[in-house]
ROBA-568026 format. One line per field, with one value per residue: residue in one letter; x, y, z of N, C-alpha, C in turn. Coordinates in steps of 0.02 Angstrom, whole numbers. Layout:
% ROBA-568026
code = A,...
n_X = X,...
n_Y = Y,...
n_Z = Z,...
ca_X = X,...
ca_Y = Y,...
ca_Z = Z,...
c_X = X,...
c_Y = Y,...
c_Z = Z,...
% end
This chain:
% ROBA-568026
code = X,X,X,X,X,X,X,X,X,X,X,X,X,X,X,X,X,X,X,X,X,X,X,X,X,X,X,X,X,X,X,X,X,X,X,X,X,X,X,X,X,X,X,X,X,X,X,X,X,X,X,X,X,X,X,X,X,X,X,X,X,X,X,X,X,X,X,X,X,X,X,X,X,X,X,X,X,X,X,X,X,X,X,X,X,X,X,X,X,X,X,X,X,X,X,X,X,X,X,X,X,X,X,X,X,X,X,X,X,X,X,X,X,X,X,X,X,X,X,X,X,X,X,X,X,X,X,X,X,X,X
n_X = -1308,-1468,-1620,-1629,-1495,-1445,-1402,-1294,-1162,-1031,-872,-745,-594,-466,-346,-190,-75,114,129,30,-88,-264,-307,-354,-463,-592,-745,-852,-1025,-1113,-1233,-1323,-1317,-1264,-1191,-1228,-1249,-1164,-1123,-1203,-1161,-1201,-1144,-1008,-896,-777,-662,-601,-449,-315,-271,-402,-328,-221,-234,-353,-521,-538,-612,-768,-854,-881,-981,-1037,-1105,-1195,-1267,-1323,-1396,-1491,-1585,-1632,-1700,-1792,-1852,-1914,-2019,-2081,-2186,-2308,-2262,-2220,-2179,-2157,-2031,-1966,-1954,-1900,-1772,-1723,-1705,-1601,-1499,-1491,-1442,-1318,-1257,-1246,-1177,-1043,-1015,-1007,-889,-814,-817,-752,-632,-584,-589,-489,-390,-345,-395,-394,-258,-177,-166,-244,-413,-449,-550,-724,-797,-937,-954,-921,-1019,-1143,-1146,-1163,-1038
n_Y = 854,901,853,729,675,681,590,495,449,494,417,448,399,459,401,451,447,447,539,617,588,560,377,257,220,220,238,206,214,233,222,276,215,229,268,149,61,-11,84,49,3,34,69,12,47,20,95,124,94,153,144,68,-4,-37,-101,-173,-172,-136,-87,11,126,280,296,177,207,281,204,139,204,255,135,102,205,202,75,116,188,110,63,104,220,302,446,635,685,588,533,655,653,529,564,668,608,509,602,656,527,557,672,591,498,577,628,534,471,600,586,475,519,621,514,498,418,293,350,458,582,737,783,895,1046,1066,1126,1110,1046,1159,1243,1159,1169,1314,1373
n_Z = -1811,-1848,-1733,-1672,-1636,-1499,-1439,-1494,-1550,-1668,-1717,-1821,-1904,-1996,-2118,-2200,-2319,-2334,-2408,-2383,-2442,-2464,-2387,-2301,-2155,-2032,-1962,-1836,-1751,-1606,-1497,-1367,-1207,-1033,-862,-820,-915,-1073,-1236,-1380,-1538,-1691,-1809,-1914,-2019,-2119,-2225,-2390,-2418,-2490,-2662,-2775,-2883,-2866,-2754,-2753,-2701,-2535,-2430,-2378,-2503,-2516,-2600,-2577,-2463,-2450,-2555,-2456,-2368,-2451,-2485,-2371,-2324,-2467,-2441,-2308,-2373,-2426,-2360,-2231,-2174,-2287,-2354,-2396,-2382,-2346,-2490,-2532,-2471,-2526,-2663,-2654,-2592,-2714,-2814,-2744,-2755,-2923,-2920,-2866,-2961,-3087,-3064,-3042,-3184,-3255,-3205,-3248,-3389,-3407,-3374,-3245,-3140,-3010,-2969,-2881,-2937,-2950,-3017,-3152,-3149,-3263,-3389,-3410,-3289,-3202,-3266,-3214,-3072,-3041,-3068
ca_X = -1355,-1539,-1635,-1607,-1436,-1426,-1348,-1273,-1099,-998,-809,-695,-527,-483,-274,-171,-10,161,140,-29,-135,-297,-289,-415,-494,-647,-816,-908,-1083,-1133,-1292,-1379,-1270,-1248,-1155,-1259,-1247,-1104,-1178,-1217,-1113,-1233,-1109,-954,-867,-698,-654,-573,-367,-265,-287,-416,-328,-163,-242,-410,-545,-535,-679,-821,-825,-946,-1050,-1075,-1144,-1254,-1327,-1347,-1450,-1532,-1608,-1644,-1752,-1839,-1912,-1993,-2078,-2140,-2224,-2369,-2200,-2208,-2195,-2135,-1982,-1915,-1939,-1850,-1705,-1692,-1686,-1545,-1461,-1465,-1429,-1260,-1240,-1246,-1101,-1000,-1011,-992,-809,-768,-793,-702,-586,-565,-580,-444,-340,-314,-443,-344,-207,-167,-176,-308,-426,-460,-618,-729,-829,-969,-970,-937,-1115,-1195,-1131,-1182,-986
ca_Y = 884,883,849,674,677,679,528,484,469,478,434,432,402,450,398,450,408,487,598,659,565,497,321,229,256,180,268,186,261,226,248,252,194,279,240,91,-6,35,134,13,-16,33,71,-1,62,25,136,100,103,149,142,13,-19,-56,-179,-206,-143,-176,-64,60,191,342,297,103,201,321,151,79,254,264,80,92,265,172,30,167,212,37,41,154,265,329,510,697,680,515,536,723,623,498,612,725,530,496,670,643,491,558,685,582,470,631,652,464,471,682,566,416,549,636,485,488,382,230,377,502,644,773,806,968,1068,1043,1199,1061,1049,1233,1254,1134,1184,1368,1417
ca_Z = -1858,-1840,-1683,-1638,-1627,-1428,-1384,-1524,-1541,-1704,-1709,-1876,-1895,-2074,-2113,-2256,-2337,-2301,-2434,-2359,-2492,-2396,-2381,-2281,-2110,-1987,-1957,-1814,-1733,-1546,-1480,-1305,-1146,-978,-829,-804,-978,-1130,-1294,-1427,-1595,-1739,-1885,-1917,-2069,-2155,-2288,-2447,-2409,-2542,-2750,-2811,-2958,-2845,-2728,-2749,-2644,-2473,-2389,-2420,-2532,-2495,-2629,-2539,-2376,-2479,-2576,-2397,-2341,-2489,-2475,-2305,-2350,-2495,-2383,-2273,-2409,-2451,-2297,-2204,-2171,-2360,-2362,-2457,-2346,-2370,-2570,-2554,-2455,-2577,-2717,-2626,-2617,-2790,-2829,-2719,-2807,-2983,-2935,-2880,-3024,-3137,-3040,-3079,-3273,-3274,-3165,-3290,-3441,-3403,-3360,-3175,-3112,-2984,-2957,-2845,-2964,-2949,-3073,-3172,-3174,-3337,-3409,-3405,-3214,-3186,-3281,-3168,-3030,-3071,-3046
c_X = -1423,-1559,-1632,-1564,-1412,-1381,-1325,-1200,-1044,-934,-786,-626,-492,-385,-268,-93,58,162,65,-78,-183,-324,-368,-445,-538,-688,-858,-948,-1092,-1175,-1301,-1296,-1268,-1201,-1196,-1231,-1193,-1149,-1161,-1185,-1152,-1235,-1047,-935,-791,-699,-598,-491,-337,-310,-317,-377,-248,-171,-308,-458,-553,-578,-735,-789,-899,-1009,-1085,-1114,-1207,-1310,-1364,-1416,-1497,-1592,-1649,-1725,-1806,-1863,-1925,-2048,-2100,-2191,-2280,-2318,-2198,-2224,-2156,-2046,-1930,-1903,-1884,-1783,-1705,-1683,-1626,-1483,-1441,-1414,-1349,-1234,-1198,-1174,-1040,-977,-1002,-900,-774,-755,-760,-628,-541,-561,-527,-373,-310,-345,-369,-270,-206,-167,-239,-361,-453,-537,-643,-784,-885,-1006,-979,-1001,-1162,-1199,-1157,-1111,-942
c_Y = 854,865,796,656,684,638,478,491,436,472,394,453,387,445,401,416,466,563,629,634,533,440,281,253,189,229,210,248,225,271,214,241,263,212,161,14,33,47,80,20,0,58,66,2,54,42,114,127,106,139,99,-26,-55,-137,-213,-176,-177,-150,-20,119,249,326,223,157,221,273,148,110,232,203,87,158,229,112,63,162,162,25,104,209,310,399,573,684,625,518,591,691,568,515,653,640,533,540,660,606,517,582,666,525,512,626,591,483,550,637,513,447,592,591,498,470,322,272,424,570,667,793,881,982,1065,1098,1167,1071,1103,1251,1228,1158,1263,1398,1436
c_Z = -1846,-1755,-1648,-1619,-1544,-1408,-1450,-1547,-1615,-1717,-1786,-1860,-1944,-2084,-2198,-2260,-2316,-2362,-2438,-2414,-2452,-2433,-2355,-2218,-2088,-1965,-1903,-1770,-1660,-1530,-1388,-1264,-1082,-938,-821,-869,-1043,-1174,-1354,-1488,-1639,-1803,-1878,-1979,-2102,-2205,-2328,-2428,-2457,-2634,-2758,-2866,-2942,-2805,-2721,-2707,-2594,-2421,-2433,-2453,-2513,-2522,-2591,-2477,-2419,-2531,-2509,-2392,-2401,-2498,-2416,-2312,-2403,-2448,-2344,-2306,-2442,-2430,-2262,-2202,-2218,-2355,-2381,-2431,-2378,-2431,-2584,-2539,-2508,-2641,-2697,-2631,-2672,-2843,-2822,-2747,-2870,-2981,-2910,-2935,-3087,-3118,-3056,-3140,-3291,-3242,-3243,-3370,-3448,-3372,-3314,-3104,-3079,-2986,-2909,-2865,-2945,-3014,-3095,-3176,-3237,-3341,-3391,-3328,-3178,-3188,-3230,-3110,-2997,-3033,-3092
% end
């Protein structure tokens, strides 16, 4: 996606449980390399394995990367860098943020937050959603 993306090389490897529930996974990024020199390491990710609430957290969760970005985007804009762009992406961030922090507490309000259940649509979200 987008135009820089040439030599960029993203590999995930997302694992669930036997009863197809997903589980945890690994997200790293490699950049640059040819035959000459190997392609550089410049995201290494371990994703959250299994139920917090069973064993604790033991990697990222979506919303940790989308702090990371979102950080990383605000110090641009600390700097001569500061511009319509970087603010629109960190508003589309936060944005991302919010819903999935809406899906926790519909999650934890319907009592099946730290489970494997699914949760139900809420007239609420429909509205927002415009569905």
């Amino acid at each position: 996606m987008g135009i820089r993306n040439s030599e960029i090389n993203v590999v995930s490897r997302f694992t669930t449980d036997q009863d197809g529930n997903p589980t945890g996974g690994h997200t790293e990024m490699f950049v640059g390399g040819d035959e000459d020199n190997s392609p550089t390491q410049a995201i290494d990710i371990n994703w959250q394995d299994g139920i917090v609430g069973e064993s604790g957290q033991s990697g990222a969760f979506v919303e940790d990367v989308l702090e990371a970005a979102r950080q990383r985007i605000q110090f641009f804009n600390s700097t001569r860098f500061r511009c319509r762009e970087n603010s629109i992406a960190i508003t589309k961030i936060e944005e991302a943020l919010q819903w999935l922090d809406w899906r926790t507490r519909q999650r934890l309000q319907q009592d099946v937050e730290n489970t494997y259940e699914t949760h139900g649509d809420t007239e609420q979200g429909r509205a927002a959603t415009g569905g």
